[in-house]
C-alpha positions as CSV (number, residue, x, y, z in Angstrom):
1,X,27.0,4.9,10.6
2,X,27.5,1.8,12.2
3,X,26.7,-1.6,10.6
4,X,23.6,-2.2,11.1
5,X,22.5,1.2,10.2
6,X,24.4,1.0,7.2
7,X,22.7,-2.6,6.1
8,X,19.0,-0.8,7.1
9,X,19.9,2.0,4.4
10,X,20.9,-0.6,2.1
11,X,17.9,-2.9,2.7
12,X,15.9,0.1,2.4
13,X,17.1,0.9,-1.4
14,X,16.9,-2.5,-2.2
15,X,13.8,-3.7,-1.1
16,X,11.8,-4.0,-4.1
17,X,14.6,-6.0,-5.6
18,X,16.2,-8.0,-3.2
19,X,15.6,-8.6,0.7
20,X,18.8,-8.4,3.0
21,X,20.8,-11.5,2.8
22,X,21.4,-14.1,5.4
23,X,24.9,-13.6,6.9
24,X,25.5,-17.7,7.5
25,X,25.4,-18.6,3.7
26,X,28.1,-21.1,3.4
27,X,30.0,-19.5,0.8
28,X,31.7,-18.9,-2.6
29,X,30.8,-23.0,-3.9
30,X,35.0,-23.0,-5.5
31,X,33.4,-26.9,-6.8
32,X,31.4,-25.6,-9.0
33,X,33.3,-23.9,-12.0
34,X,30.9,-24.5,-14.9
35,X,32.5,-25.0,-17.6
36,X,32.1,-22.6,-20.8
37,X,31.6,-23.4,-24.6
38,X,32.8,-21.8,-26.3
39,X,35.2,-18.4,-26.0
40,X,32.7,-16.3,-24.4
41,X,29.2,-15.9,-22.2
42,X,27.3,-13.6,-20.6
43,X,27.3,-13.9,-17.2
44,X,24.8,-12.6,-14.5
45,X,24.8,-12.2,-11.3
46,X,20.9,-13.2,-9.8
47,X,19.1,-13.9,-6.0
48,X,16.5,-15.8,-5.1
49,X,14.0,-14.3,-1.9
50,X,12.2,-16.7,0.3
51,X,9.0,-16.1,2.5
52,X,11.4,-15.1,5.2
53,X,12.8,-12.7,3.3
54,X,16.0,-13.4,2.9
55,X,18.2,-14.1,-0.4
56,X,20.6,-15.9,-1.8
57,X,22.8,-14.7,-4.1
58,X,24.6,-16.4,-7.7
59,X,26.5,-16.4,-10.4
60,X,25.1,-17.9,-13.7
61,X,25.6,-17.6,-17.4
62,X,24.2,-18.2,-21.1
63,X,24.9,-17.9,-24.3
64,X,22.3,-15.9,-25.5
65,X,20.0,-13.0,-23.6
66,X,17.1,-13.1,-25.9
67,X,15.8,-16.8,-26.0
68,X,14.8,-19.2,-23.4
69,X,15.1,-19.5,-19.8
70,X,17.9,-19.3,-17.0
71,X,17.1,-22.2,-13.9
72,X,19.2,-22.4,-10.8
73,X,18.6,-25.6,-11.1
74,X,21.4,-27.6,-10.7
75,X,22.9,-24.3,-12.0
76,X,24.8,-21.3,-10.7
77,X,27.6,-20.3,-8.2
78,X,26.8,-19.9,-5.0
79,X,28.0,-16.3,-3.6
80,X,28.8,-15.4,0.0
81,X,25.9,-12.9,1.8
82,X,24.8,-10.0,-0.4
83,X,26.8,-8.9,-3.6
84,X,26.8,-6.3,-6.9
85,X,28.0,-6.9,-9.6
86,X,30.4,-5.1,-12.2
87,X,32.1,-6.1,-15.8
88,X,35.3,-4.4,-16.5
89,X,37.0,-6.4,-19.4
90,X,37.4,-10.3,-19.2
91,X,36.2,-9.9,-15.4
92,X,33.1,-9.7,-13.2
93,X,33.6,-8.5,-10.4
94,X,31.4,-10.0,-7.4
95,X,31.2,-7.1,-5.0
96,X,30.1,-7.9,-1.0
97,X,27.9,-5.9,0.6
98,X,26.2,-5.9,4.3
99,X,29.2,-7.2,6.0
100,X,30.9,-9.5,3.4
101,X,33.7,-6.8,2.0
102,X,35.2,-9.3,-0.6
103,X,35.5,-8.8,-3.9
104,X,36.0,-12.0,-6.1
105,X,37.3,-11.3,-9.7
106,X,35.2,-14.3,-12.0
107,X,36.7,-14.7,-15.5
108,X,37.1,-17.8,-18.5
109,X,40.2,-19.6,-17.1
110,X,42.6,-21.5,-19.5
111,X,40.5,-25.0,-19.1
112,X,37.0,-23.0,-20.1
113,X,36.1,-23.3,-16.9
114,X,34.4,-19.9,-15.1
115,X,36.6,-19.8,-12.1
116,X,37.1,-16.7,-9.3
117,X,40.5,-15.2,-8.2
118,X,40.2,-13.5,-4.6
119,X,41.8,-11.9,-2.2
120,X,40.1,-8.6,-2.8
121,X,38.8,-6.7,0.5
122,X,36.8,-3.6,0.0
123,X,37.3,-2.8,4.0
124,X,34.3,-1.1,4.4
125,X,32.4,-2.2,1.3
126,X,32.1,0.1,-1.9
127,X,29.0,2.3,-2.1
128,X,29.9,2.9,-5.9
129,X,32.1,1.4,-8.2
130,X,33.8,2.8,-11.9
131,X,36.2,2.1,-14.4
132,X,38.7,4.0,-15.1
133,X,41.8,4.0,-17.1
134,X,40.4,2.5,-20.0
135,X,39.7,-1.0,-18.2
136,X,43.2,-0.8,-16.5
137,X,41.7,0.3,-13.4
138,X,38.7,-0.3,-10.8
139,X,38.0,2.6,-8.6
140,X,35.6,1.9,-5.4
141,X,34.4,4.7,-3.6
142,X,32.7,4.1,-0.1
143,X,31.7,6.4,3.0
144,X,32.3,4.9,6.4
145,X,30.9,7.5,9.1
146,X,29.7,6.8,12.4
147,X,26.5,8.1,14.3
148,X,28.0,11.5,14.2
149,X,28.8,11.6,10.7
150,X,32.8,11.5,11.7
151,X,34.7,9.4,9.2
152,X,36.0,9.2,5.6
153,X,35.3,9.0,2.1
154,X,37.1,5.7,1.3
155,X,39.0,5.1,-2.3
156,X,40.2,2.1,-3.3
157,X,42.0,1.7,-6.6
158,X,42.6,-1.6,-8.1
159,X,45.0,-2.6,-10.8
160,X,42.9,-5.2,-13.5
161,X,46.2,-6.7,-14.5
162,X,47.4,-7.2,-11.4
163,X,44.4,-8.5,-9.2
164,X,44.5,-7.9,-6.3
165,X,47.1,-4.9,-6.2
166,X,45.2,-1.8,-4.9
167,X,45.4,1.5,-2.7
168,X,43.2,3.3,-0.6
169,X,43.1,6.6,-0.1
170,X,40.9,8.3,2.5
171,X,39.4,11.9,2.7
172,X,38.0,13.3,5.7
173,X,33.7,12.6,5.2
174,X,33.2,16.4,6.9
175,X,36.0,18.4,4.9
176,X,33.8,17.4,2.3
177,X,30.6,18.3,3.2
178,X,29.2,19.1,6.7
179,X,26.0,21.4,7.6
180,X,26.2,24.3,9.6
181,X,24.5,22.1,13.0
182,X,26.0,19.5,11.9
183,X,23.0,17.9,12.0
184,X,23.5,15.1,9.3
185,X,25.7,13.8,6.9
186,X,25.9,12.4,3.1
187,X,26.3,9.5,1.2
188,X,27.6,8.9,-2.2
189,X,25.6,9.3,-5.4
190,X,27.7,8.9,-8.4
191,X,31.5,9.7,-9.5
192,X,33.6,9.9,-13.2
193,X,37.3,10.5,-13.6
194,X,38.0,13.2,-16.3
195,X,41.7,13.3,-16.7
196,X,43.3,14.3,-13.6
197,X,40.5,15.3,-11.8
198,X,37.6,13.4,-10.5
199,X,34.1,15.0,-9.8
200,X,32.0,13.0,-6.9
201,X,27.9,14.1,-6.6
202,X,27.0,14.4,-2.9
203,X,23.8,13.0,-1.6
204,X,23.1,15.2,2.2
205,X,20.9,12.7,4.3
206,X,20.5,12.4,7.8
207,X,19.1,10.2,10.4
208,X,16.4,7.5,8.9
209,X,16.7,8.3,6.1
210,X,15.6,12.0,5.9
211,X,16.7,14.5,3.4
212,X,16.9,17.6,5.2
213,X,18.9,19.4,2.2
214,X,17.5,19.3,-0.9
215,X,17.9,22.7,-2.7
216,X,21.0,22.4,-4.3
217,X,23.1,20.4,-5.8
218,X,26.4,19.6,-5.1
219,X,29.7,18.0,-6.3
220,X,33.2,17.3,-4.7
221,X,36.0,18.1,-7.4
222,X,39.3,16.2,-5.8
223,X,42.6,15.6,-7.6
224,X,43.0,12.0,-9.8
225,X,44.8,9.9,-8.5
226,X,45.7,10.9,-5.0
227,X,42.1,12.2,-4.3
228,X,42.8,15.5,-2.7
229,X,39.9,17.6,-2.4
230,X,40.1,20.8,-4.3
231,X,36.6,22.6,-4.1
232,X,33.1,21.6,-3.8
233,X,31.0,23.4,-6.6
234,X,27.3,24.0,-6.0
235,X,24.6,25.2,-7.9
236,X,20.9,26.4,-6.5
237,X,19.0,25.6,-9.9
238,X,17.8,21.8,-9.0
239,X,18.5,19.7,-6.0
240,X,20.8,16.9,-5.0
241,X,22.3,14.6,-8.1
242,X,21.5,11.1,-7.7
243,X,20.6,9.0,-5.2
244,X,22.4,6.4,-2.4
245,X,23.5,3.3,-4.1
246,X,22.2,4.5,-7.5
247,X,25.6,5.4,-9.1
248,X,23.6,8.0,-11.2
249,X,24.4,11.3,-10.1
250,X,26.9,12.2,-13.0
251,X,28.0,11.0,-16.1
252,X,30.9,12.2,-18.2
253,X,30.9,11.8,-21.9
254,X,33.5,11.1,-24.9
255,X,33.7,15.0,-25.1
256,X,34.8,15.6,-21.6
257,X,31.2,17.5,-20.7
258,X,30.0,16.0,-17.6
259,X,26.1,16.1,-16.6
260,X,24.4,15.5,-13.4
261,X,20.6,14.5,-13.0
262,X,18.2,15.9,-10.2
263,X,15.0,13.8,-10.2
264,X,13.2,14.5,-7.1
265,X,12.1,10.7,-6.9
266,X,13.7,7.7,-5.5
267,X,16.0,8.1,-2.4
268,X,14.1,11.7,-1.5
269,X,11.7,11.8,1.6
270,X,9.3,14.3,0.0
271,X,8.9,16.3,3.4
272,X,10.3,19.5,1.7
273,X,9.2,20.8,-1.5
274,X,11.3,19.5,-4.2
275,X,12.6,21.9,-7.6
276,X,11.9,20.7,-10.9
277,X,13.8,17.3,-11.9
278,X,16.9,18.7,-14.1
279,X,20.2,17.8,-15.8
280,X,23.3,20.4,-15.4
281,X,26.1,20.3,-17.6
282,X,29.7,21.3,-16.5
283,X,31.6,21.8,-19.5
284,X,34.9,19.9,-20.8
285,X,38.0,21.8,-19.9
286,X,36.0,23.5,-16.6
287,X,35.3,22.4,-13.2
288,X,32.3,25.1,-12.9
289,X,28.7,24.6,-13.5
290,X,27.9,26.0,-17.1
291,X,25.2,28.3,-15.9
292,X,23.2,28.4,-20.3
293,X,22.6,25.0,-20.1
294,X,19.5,23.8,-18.0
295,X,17.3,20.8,-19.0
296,X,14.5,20.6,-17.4
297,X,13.1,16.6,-17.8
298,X,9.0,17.4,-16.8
299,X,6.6,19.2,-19.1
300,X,8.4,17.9,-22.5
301,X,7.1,14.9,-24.8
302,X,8.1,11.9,-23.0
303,X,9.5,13.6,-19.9
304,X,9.4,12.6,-16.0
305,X,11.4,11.8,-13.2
306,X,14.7,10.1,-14.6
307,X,15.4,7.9,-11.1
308,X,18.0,5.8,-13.0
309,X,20.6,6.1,-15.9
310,X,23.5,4.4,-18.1
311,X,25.4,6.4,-20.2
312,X,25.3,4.9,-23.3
313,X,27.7,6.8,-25.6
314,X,27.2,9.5,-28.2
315,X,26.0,12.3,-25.2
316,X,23.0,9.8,-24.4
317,X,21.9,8.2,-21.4
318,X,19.5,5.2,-21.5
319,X,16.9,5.9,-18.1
320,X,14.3,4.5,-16.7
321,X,11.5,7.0,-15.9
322,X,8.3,6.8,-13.7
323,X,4.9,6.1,-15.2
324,X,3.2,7.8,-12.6
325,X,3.3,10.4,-9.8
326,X,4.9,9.1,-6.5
327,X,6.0,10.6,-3.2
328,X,7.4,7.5,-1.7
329,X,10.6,7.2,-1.1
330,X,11.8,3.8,-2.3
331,X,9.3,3.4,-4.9
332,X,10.8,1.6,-7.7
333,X,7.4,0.5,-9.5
334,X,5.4,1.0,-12.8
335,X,8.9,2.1,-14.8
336,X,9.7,2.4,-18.0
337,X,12.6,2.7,-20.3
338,X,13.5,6.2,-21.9
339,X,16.5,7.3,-24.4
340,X,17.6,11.1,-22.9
341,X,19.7,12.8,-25.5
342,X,21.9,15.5,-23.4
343,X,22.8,17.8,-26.3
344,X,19.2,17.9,-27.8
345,X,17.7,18.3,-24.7
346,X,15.3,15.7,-25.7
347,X,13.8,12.3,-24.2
348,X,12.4,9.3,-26.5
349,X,10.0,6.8,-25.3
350,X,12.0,3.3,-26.0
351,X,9.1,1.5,-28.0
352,X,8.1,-2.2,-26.6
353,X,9.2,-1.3,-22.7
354,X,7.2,-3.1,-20.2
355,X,5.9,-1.3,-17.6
356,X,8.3,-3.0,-14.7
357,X,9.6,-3.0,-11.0
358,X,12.9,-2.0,-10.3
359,X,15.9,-0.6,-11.4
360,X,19.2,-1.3,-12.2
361,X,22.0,-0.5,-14.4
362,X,22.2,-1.3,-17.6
363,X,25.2,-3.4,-19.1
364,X,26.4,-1.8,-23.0
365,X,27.8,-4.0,-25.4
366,X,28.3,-1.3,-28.6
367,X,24.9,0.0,-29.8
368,X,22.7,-2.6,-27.4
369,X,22.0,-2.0,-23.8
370,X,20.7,-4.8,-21.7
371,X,19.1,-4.9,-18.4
372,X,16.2,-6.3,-16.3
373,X,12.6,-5.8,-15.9
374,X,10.2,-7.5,-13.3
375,X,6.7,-7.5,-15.0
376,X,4.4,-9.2,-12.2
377,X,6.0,-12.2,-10.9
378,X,8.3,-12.5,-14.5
379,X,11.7,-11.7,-14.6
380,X,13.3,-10.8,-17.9
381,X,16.7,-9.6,-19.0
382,X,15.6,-6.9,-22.3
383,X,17.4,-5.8,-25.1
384,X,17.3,-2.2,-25.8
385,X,18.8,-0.9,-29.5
386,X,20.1,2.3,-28.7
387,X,20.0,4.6,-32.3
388,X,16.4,3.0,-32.8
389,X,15.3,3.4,-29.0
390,X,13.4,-0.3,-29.7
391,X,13.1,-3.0,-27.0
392,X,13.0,-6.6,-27.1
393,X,11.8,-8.9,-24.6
394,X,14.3,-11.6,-23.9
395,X,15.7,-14.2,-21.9
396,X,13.6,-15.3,-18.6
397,X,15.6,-16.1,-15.4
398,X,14.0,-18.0,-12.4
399,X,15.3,-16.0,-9.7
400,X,13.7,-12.9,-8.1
401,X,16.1,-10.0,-9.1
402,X,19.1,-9.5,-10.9
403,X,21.6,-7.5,-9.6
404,X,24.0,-7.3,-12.7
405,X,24.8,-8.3,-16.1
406,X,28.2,-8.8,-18.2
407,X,30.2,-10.5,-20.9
408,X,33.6,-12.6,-20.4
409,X,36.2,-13.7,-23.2
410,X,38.3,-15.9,-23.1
């Protein structure tokens, strides 16, 4: 797609969260390195809308998630246009988005002082984003196509250590996937590296926004690390895995089993009839769909549509599920926070989750997960204990959305 296709598809995901960001904000503010007590903080990465609708996007940090109140005030680092956000080790990483393709590395320097190394270019931005290599290695993945679907899969490998040392390594986008007409294309819906293989979900969507292909579900199997595409494994039991932007079409666990989640929700046009919202498994040691296991995620206590999900260790996922039936395509409303145990086949409600607007992933730290939860006009980070599938309401940040959450050492 071209640009401003591309930053319409984004704005469309995005809307409940964030608006589209002006292009003329003035920049990373480098004069404002706050500085840290301390050997550690949380840092998050937070935008403010205006009656325009546009954002602005920064950086703050606290000590502590579940007390008080985060102001931008006087507070925050400024960040250049539209930006994600993701915590590998000591760093977190301020990824650009609708036509800023810098990525700016933000870590505890040797003064205390939060500073940024950059230098970074994700070309053509990053549609999802992994570690890999036990922290040693940030993987980007990207598709840049035009109108006619012509282009490549896009990705970029960075070495931690050696920021900002990477390699890109592009794939045909049609030797991939492409329809008999070749009447649309795909986008990206999740990915996980298993060894020397990685396993990408594919997300078949065509012009604004429709989902013309929805009765399977399907996943690129390419080589690690050089990315060469071995096979594309399908299987006819649920629909697409995922959806654009979502990075929650597949999940691999400490086993090696990898699952991926169908939930006929968010990202779907609902103009063809939908299969029942599922998780597949493809076992550890095989690159094949295992076709015994099938977990169906409706009709069972606490069950729905799973439109988002964290894996959270010990074969679980922590999602967020809708309250209600919903056709609409970006509806991210009137959520709530479930624990999905894969092996069980089982889904527990997380007991004191709000009811809230929008998704987004959750950051682990051990047996804790935290993320936000828009409740009315109230924006809180929560704190979700995983083996007791409790919630507790924490810190309140003045800002409309947050867009990611993470921890630095110094």
């Amino acid at each position: 797609m071209k640009q401003y296709a591309k930053t319409a598809l984004a704005c469309a995901l995005l809307f409940s969260a964030a608006a589209c960001t002006k292009d003329d904000n003035s920049g990373p503010d480098e004069k404002n390195e706050p500085l840290i007590e301390g050997n550690e903080t949380f840092v998050l990465g937070v935008g403010i809308t205006d009656a325009e609708n546009n954002s602005t996007n920064y950086i703050v940090h606290t000590k502590d998630l579940l007390s008080g109140k985060i102001s931008l005030l006087n507070n925050g680092i400024l960040q250049e246009g539209y930006r994600e956000y993701f915590n590998i080790g000591n760093y977190f990483y301020a990824i650009g988005g609708l036509g800023v393709n810098n990525v700016d590395a933000y870590y505890i320097a040797s003064d205390s002082r939060l500073k940024a190394k950059r230098g970074l270019v994700f070309q053509n931005g990053s549609d999802g984003y992994i570690s890999v290599n036990n922290d040693k290695t940030l993987l980007g993945v990207n598709l840049a196509t035009d109108d006619s679907y012509n282009g490549n899969v896009e990705f970029t490998t960075v070495d931690v250590a050696s920021y900002p040392a990477s390699k890109v390594i592009t794939v045909p986008a049609k030797d991939v996937y492409k329809p008999a007409d070749d009447s649309h294309g795909w986008k990206n819906s999740g990915i996980v590296v298993r060894g020397n293989q990685a396993f990408q979900t594919i997300f078949p969507m065509g012009p604004a926004w429709a989902t013309p292909k929805v009765d399977e579900v399907l996943v690129a199997v390419y080589s690690y690390p050089d990315f060469k595409l071995q096979k594309v494994i399908k299987d006819s039991r649920t629909g697409p895995a995922g959806a654009p932007l979502t990075r929650s079409g597949i999940f691999l666990t400490e086993s090696g089993d990898m699952y991926t989640l169908f939930h006929a929700g968010y990202g779907f046009d609902h103009k063809s009839e939908l299969k029942d919202p599922a998780i597949l498994k493809i076992k550890a040691g095989t690159d094949e769909f295992d076709k015994d296991y099938y977990f169906k995620t409706t009709g069972i206590p606490n069950g729905g549509k799973l439109i988002r999900a964290t894996y959270v260790g010990n074969n679980k996922l922590l999602a967020q599920i809708y309250t209600k039936e919903t056709t609409s395509q970006w509806d991210q409303t009137d959520l709530k926070y479930v624990i999905v145990d894969l092996v069980k086949q089982e889904i527990t409600a997380v007991q004191g989750s709000p009811v809230y607007t929008y998704s987004e992933e959750a950051f682990v730290v051990g047996n804790k997960a935290y993320l936000p939860a828009k409740v009315g006009t109230s924006l809180n980070v929560y704190e979700v204990d995983i083996p007791t599938a409790t919630a507790k309401k924490g810190v309140e940040v003045d800002a409309t959305y947050i867009k990611g959450i993470g921890r630095l050492t110094k």
